[in-house]
Residue frames as qw, qx, qy, qz and C-alpha x, y, z in Angstrom:
[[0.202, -0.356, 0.746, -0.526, -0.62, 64.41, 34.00],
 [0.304, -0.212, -0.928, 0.027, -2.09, 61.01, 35.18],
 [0.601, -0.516, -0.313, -0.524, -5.18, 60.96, 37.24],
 [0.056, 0.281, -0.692, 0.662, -4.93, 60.98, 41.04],
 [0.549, -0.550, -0.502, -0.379, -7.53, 59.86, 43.53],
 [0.048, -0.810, 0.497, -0.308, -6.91, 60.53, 47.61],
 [0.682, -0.466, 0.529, -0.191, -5.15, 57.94, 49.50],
 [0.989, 0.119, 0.089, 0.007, -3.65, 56.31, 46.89],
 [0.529, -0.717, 0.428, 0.149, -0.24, 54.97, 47.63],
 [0.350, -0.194, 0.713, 0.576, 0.40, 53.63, 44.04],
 [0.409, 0.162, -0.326, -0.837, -0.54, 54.56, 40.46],
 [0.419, -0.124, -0.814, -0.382, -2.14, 50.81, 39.85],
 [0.145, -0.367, -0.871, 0.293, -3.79, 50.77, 43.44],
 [0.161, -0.691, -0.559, -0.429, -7.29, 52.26, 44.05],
 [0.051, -0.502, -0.007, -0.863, -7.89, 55.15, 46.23],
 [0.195, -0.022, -0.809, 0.555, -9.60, 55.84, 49.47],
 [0.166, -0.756, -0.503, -0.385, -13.49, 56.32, 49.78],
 [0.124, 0.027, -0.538, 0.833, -14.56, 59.30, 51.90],
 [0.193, -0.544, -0.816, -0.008, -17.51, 59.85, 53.50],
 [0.100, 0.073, -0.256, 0.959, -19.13, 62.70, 53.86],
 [0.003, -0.541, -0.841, 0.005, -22.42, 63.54, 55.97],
 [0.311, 0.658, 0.381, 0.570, -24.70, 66.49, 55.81],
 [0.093, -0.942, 0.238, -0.217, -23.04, 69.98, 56.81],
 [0.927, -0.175, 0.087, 0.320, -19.94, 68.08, 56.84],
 [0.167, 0.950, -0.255, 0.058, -17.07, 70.05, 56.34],
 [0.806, -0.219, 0.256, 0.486, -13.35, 67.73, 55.73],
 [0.349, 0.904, -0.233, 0.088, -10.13, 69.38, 55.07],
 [0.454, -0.519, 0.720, 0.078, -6.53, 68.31, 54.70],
 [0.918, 0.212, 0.305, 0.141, -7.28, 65.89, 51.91],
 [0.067, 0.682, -0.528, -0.501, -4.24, 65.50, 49.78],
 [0.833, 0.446, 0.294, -0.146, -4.49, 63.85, 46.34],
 [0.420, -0.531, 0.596, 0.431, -1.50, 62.66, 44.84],
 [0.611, 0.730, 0.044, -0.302, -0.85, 62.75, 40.81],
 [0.589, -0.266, 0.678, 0.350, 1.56, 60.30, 39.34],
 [0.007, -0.525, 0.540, 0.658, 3.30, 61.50, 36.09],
 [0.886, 0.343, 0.091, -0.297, 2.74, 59.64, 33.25],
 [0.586, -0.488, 0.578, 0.290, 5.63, 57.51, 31.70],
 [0.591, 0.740, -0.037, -0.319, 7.06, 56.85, 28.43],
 [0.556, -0.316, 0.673, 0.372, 9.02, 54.05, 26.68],
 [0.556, 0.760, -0.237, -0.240, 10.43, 54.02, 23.19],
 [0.540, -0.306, 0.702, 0.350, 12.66, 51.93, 21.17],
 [0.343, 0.512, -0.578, -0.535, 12.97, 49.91, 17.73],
 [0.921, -0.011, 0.308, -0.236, 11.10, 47.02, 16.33],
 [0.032, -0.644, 0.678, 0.352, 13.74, 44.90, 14.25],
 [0.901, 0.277, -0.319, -0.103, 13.66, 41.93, 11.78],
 [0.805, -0.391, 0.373, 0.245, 15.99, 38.96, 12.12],
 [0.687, 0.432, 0.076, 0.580, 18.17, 40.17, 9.36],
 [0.299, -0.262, -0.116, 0.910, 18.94, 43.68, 11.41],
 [0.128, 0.287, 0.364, 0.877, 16.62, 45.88, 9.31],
 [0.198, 0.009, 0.199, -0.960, 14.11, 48.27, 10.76],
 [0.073, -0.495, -0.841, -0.206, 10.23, 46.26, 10.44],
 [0.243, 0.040, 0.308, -0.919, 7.56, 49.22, 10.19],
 [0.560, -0.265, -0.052, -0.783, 4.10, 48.94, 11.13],
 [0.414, 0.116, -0.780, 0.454, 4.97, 46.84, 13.57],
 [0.516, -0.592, -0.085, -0.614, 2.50, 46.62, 16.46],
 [0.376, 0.088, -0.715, 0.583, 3.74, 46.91, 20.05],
 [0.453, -0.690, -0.293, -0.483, 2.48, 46.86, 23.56],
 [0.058, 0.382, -0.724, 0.571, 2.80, 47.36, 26.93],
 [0.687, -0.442, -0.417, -0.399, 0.99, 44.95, 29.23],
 [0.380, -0.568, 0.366, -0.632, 0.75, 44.52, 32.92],
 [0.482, -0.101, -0.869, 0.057, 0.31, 41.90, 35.22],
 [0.357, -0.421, 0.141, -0.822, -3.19, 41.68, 37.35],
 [0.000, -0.095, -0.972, 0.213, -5.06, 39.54, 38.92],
 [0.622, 0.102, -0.342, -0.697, -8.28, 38.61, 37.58],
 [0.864, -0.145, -0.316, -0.363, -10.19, 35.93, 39.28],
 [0.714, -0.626, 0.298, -0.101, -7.26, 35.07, 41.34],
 [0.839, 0.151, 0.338, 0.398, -4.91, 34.46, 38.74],
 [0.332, -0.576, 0.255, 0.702, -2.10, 36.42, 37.54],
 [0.651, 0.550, 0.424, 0.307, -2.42, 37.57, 33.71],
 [0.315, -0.156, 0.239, 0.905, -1.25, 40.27, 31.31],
 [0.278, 0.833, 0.396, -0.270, -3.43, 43.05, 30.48],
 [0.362, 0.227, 0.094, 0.899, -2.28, 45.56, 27.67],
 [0.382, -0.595, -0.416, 0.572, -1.95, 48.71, 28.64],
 [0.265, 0.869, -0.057, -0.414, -1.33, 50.81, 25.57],
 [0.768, 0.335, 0.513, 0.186, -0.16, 50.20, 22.03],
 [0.206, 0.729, -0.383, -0.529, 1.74, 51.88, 18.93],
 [0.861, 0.390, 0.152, 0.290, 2.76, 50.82, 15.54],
 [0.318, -0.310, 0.345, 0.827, 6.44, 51.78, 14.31],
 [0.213, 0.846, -0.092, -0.480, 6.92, 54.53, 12.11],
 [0.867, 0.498, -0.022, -0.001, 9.13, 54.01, 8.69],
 [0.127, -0.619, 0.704, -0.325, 12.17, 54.41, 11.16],
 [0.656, -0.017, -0.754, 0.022, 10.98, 51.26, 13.04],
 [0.192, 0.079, -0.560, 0.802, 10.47, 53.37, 15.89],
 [0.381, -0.573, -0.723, -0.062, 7.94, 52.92, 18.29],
 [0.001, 0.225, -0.361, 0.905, 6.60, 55.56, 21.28],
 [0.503, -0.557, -0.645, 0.142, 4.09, 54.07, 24.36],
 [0.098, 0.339, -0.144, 0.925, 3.26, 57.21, 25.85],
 [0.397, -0.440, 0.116, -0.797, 0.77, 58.16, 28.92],
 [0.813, -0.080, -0.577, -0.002, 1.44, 54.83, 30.56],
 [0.626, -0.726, 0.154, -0.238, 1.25, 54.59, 34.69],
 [0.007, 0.762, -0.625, 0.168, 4.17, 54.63, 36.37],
 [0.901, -0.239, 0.326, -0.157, 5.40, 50.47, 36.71],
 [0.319, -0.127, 0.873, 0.346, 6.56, 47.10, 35.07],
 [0.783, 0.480, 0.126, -0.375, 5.63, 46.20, 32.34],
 [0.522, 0.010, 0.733, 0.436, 6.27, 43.45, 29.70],
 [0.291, 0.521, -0.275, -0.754, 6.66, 44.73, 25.82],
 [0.748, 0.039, 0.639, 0.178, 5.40, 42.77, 22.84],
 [0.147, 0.558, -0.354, -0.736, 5.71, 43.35, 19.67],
 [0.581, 0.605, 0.530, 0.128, 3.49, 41.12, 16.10],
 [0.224, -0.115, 0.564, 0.787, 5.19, 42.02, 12.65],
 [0.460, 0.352, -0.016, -0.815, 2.81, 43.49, 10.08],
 [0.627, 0.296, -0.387, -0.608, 0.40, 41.34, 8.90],
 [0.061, -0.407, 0.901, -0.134, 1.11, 38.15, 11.25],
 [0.432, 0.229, 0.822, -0.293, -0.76, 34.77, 11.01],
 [0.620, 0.659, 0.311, -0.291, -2.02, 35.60, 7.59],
 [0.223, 0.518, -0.668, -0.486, -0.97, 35.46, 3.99],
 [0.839, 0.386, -0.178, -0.340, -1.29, 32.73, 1.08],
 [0.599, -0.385, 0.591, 0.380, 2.34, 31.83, 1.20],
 [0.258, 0.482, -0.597, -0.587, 4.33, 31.26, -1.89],
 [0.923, 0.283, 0.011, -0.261, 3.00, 29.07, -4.62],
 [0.609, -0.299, 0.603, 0.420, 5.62, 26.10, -5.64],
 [0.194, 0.358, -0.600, -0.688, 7.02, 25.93, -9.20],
 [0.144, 0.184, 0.951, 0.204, 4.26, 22.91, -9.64],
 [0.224, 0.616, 0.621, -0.429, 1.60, 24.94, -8.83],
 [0.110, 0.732, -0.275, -0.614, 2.75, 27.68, -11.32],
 [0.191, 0.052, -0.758, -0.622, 3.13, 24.88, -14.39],
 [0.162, 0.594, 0.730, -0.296, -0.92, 23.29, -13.09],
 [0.002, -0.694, -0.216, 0.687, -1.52, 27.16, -13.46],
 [0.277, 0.590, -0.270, -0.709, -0.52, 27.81, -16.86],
 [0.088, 0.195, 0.922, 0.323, -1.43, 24.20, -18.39],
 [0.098, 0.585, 0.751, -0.289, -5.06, 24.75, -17.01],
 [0.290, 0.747, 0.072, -0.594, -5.24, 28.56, -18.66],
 [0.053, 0.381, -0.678, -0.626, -3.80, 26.93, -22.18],
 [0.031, -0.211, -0.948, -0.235, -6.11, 24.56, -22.19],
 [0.234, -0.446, -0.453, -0.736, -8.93, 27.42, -22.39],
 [0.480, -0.625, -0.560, 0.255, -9.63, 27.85, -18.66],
 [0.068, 0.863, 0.115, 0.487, -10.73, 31.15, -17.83],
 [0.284, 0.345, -0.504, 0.739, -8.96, 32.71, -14.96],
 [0.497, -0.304, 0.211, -0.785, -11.83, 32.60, -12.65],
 [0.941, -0.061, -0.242, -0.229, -11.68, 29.03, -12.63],
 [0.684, 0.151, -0.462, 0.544, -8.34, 28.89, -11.51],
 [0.421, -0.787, -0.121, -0.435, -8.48, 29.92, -7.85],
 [0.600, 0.182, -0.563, 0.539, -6.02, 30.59, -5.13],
 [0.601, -0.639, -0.139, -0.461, -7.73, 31.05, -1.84],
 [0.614, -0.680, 0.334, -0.221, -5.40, 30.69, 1.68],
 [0.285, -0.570, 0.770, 0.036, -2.61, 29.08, 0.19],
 [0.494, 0.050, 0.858, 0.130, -4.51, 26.29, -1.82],
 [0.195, 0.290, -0.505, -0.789, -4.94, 26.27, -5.27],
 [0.704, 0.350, 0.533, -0.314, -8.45, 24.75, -6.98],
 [0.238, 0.271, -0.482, -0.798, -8.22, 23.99, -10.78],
 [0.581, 0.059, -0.158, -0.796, -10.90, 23.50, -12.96],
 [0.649, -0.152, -0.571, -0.479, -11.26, 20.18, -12.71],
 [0.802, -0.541, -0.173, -0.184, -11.64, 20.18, -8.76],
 [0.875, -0.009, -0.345, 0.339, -8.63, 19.16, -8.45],
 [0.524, -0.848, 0.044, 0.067, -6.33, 20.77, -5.08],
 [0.703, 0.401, -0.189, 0.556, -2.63, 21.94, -4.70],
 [0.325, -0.941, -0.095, 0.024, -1.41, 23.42, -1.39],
 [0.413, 0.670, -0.381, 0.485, 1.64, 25.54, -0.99],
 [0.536, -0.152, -0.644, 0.524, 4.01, 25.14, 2.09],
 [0.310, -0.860, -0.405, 0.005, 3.07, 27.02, 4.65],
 [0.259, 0.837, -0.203, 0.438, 4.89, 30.77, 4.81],
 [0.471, -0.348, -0.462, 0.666, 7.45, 31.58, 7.66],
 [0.167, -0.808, -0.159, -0.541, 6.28, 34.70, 9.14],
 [0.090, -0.450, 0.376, -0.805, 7.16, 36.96, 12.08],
 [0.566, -0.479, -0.670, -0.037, 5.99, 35.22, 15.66],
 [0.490, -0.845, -0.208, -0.050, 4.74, 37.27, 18.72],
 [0.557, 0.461, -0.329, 0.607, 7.65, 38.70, 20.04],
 [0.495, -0.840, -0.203, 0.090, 8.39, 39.88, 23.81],
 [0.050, 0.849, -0.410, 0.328, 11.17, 42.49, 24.71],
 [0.108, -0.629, 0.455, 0.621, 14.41, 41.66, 24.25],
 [0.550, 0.316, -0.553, -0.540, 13.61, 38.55, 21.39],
 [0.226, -0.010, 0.942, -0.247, 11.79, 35.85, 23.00],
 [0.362, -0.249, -0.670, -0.598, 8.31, 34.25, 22.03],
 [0.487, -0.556, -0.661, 0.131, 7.30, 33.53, 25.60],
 [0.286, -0.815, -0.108, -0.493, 5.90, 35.93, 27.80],
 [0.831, -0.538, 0.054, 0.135, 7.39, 34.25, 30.90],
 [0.722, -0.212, -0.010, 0.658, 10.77, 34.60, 29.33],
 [0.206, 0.848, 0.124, 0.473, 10.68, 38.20, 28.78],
 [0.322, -0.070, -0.357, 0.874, 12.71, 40.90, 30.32],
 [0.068, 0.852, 0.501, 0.135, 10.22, 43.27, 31.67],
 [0.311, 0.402, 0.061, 0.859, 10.51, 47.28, 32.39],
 [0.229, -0.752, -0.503, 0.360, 9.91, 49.39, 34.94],
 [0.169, 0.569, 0.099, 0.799, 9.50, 53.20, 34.28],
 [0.156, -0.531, -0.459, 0.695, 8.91, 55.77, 37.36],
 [0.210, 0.872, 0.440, -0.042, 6.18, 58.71, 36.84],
 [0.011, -0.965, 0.103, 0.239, 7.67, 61.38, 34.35],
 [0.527, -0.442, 0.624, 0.371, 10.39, 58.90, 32.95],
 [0.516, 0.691, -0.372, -0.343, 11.27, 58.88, 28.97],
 [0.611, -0.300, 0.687, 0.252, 12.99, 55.11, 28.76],
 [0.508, 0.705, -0.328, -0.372, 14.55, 55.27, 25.34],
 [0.313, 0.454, -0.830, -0.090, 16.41, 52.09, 23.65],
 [0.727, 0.049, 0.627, -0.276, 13.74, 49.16, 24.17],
 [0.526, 0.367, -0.530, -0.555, 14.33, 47.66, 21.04],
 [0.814, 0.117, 0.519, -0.233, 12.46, 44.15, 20.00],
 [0.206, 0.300, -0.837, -0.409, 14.02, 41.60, 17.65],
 [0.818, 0.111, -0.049, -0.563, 11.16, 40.23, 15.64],
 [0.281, -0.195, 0.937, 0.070, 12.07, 36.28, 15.61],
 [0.621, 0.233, -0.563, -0.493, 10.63, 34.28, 12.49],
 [0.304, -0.098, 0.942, -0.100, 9.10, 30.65, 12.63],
 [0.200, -0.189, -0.816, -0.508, 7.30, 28.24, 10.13],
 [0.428, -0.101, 0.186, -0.879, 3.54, 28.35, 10.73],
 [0.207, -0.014, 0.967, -0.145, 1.23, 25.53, 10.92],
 [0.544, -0.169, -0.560, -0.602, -1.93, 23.72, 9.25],
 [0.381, -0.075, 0.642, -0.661, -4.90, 22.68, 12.14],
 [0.527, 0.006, -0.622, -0.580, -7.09, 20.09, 11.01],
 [0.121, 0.054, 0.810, -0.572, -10.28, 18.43, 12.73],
 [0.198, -0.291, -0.936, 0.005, -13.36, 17.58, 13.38],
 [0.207, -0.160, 0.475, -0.840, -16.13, 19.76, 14.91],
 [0.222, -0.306, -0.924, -0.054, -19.02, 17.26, 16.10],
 [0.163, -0.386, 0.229, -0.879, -22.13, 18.28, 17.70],
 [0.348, 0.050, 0.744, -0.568, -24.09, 17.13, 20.98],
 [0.583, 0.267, 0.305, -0.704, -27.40, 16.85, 18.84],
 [0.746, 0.173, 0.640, 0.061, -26.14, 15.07, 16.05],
 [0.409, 0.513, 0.380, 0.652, -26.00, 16.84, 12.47],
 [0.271, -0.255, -0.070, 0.925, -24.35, 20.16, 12.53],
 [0.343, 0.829, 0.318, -0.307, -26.69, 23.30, 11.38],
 [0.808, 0.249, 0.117, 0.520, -25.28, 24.97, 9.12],
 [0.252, 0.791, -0.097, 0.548, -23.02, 27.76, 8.70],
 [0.763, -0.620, -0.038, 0.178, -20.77, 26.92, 11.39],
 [0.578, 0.742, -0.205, 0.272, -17.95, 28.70, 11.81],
 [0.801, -0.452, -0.080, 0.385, -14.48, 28.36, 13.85],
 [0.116, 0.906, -0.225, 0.340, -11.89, 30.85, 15.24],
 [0.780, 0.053, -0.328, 0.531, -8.63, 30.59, 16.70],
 [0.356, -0.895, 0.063, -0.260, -8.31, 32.38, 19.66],
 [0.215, 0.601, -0.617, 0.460, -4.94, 32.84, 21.92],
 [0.755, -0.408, -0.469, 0.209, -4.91, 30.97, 25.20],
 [0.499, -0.378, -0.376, 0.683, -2.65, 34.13, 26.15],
 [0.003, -0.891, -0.445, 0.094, -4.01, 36.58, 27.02],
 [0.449, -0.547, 0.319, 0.630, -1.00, 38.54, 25.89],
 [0.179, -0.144, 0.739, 0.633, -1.49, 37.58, 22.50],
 [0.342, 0.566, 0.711, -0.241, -5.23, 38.03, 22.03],
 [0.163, 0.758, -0.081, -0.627, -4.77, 41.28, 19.68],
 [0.218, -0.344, 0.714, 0.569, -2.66, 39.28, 17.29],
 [0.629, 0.325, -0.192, -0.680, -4.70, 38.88, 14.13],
 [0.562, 0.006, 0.715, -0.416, -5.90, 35.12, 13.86],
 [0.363, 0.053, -0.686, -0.628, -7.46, 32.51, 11.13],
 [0.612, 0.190, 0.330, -0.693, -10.87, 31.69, 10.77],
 [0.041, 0.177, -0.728, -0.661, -13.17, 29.23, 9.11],
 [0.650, -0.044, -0.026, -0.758, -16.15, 27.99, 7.48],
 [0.414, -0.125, 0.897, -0.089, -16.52, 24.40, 8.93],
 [0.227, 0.122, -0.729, -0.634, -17.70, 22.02, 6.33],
 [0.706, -0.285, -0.144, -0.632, -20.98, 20.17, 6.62],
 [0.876, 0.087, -0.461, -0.116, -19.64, 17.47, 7.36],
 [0.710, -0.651, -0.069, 0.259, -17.62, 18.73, 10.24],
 [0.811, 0.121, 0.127, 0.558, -14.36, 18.97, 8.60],
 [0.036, 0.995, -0.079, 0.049, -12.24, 22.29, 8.77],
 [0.806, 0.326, -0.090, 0.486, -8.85, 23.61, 8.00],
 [0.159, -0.983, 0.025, 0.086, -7.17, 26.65, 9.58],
 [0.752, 0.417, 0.081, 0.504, -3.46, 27.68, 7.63],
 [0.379, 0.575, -0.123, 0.715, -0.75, 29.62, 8.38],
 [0.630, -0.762, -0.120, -0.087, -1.15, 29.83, 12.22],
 [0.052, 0.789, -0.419, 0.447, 1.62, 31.16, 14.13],
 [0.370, 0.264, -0.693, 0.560, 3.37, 29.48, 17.10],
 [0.210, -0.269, 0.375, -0.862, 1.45, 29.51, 20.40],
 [0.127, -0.180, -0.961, 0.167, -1.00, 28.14, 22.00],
 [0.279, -0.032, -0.336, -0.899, -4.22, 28.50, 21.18],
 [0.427, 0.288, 0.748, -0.418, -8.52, 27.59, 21.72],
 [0.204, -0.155, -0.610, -0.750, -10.52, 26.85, 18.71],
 [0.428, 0.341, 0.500, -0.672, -14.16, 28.26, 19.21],
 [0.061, 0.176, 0.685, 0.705, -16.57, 27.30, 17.17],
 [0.253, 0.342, 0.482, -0.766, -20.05, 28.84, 16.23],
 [0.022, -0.325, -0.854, -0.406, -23.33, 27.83, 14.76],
 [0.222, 0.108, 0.013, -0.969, -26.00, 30.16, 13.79],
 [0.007, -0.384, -0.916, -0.117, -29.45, 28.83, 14.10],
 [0.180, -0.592, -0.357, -0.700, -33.02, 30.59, 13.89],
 [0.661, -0.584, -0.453, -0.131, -33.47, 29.54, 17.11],
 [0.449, -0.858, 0.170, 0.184, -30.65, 30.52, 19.56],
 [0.352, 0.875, -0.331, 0.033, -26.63, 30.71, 19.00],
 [0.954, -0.293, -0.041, -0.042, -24.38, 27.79, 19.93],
 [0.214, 0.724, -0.578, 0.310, -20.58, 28.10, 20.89],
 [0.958, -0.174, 0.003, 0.227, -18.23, 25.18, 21.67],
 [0.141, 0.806, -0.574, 0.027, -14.74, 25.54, 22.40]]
């Protein structure tokens, strides 16, 4: 069973204070306990086939600062069914998403150029540790770069198979309800290469500066991100980024205090 408090008149709203002074003595309180709920379904690929470890959620809409947003609310991964199960989840709406295993990351495939580079460079007596394949770009020995395309991969997903949160269908469950057959079609799309600049107020960067892609939605904050190490010189890459819209933080570790630009 959910958690009750008295006077409250919904599961998401807060409760009623009581006061009590001393040799007080109140009766009549009733405290009202709203079920838990429970939604289930299937995550799918775009080819029809079952996609496990799949991570889904359920998120809410609050208001935070005076702005509407999505909180999540509780989470699973599919099973080797593709089948998902959101379980002890107050009685409302909610909007599902649903991130394929392993989104926003990978190498991507290598092209067939990179693969002949690859095996000149080890005939010509180059050890395999010189030959280096590191986010999708290839180094050989003599310095010399090769990047593969960037992968298609599984983008955010919202219940039924949209990418935007706004166009989702959402779900309401009442306290004690089992909704069965939510199923999410994952929806592929090419990823992207970010390139830039990071400058700083003082003039020459410290070093070890590093930058992160964060979500702008707050829906999508969970989803697993690239990082990098910004060059001295400012210069930084970030591969294989997903759809969406996004803040690049960066940060610079100094003896003295910790600096963060977005």
């Amino acid at each position: 069973m959910s958690a009750g408090q008295f006077g409250m008149r919904k599961p998401d709203r807060a409760g009623t204070t009581v006061q009590v002074g001393a040799e007080d003595a109140k009766t009549g309180l009733v405290v009202t306990i709203f079920s838990p709920a429970v939604i289930t379904g299937f995550v799918f690929g775009d080819d029809g086939e079952p996609v496990q470890n799949a991570q889904v959620r359920a998120l809410r809409y609050s208001m935070r600062a005076g702005v509407r947003r999505l909180q999540a609310s509780g989470g699973a991964s599919t099973d080797d069914r593709g089948m998902y199960r959101l379980y002890g989840l107050t009685p409302g709406e909610y909007v599902l998403s649903a991130t394929g295993p392993n989104d926003g990351v990978g190498n991507g495939a290598i092209t067939s150029e990179m693969a002949v580079a690859i095996e000149k460079a080890l005939a010509a007596g180059a050890g395999e540790a010189q030959v280096r394949i590191a986010n999708g770009v290839l180094t050989l020995p003599s310095g010399e770069q090769m990047q593969a395309p960037a992968p298609v991969t599984f983008a955010p997903t919202y219940f039924p198979g949209v990418t935007s949160a706004g166009a989702a269908t959402s779900v309401t469950v009442t306290g004690g309800e089992e909704r069965a057959g939510v199923d999410i079609t994952l929806v592929k799309a090419q990823t992207a290469t970010v390139t830039g600049v990071v400058v700083s107020r003082g003039g020459a960067l410290p070093p070890n500066v590093s930058l992160q892609l964060t979500s702008a939605d707050e829906a999508g904050q969970s989803v697993p991100l690239p990082g990098t190490r910004v060059e001295q010189d400012g210069r930084f890459t970030l591969r294989n980024v997903p759809p969406g819209q996004y803040m690049l933080v960066a940060r610079a570790q100094t003896t003295l205090r910790s600096e963060e630009h977005t």
